[in-house]
N, C-alpha and C positions, 0 to 999 in steps of 0.2 A: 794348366798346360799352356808354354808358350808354342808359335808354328816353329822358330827358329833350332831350335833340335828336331823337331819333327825331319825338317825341310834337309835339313845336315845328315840325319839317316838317310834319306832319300836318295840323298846325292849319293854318299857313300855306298850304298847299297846298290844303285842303279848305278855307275858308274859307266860313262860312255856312252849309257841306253838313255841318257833323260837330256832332257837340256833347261837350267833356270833361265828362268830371265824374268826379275824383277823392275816394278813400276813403280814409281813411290804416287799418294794419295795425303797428301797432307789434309787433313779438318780443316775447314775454314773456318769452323764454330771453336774448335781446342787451340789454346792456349801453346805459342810456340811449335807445334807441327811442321810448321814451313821450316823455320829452322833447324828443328830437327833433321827435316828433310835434308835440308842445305849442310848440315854438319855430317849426315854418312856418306854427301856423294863424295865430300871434301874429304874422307877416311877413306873411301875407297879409291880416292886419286893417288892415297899417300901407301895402296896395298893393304887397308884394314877395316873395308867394308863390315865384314860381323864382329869383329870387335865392339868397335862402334853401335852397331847393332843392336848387340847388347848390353852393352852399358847403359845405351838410352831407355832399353825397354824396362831392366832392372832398376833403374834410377829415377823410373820418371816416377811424377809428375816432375820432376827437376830437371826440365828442359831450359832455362832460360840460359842466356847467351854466358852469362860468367859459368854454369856448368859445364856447359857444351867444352870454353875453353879448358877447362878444368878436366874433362874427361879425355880430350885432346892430350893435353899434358900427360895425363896415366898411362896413356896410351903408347906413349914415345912419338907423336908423330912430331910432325915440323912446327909449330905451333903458330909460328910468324907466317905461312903460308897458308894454314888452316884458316887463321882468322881472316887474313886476304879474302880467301874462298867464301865464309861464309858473308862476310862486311859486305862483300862487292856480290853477293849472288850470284857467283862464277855457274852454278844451276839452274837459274833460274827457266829456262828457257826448256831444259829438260823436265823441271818439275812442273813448265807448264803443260806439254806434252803430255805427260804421265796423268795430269787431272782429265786434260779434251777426252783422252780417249778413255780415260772411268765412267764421263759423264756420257763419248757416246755410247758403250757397256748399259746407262743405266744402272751402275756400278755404288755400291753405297755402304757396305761394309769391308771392313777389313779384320784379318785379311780376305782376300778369295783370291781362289787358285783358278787357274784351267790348265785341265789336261784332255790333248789334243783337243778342245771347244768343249770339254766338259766342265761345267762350272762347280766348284766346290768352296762354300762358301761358310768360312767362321774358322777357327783350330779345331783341328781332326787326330786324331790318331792315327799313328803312321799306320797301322792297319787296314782302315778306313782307305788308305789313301793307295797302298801295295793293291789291293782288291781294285783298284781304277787303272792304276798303272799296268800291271799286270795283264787285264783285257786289252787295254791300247799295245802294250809290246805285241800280244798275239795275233794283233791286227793287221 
């Protein structure tokens, strides 16, 4: 089970009642993570955040930079701008953000969610996760 459809029902279904807002966490230990990181904020600049998304997650371990351009390219993005973004770390500065406050979380798997300060931690069934939401709407 990956979160990314989970996370897409979610949306769908709650529509209006929820609000995402993801953080990236790159590995310091995994191999190309940062990158990664850097290549969906640079697909989300170009309006193809879960694209992107997904490609990486269905492709990895084949994260290294000639993929990343290569997935770019399938993608239709702008490729000469993409690669600007990642070369130059046009993210970098949000992906540092994203790790301080993992670290002050105490934060150490991914994914993990919160909903309204509920911590739910690993891929869940969208069930799992209706049954949380659910009580926070009622709240």
């Amino acid at each position: 089970m990956a979160a990314g459809p989970t996370v897409k029902k979610i949306m769908e279904i709650y529509k209006g009642k929820v609000r995402l807002v993801i953080k990236n966490y790159p590995y310091k230990y995994r191999d190309y993570s940062r990158g990664a990181a850097e290549a969906s904020l640079a697909a989300r600049e170009q309006g193809k955040y879960w694209e992107m998304h997904d490609l990486l997650i269905k492709r990895s371990p084949k994260l290294e930079r000639a993929s990343l351009l290569a997935y770019a390219k399938e993608l239709g993005l702008d490729v000469q701008k993409f690669t600007a973004s990642i070369d130059g770390q046009k993210f970098k500065a949000e992906i540092d953000r994203d790790l301080k406050l993992a670290e002050s979380l105490d934060l150490y798997n991914t994914p993990t969610f919160y909903i309204n300060g509920r911590q739910v931690i690993g891929e869940r069934p969208f069930e799992y996760f209706r049954k949380i939401i659910d009580e926070e709407l009622k709240k």
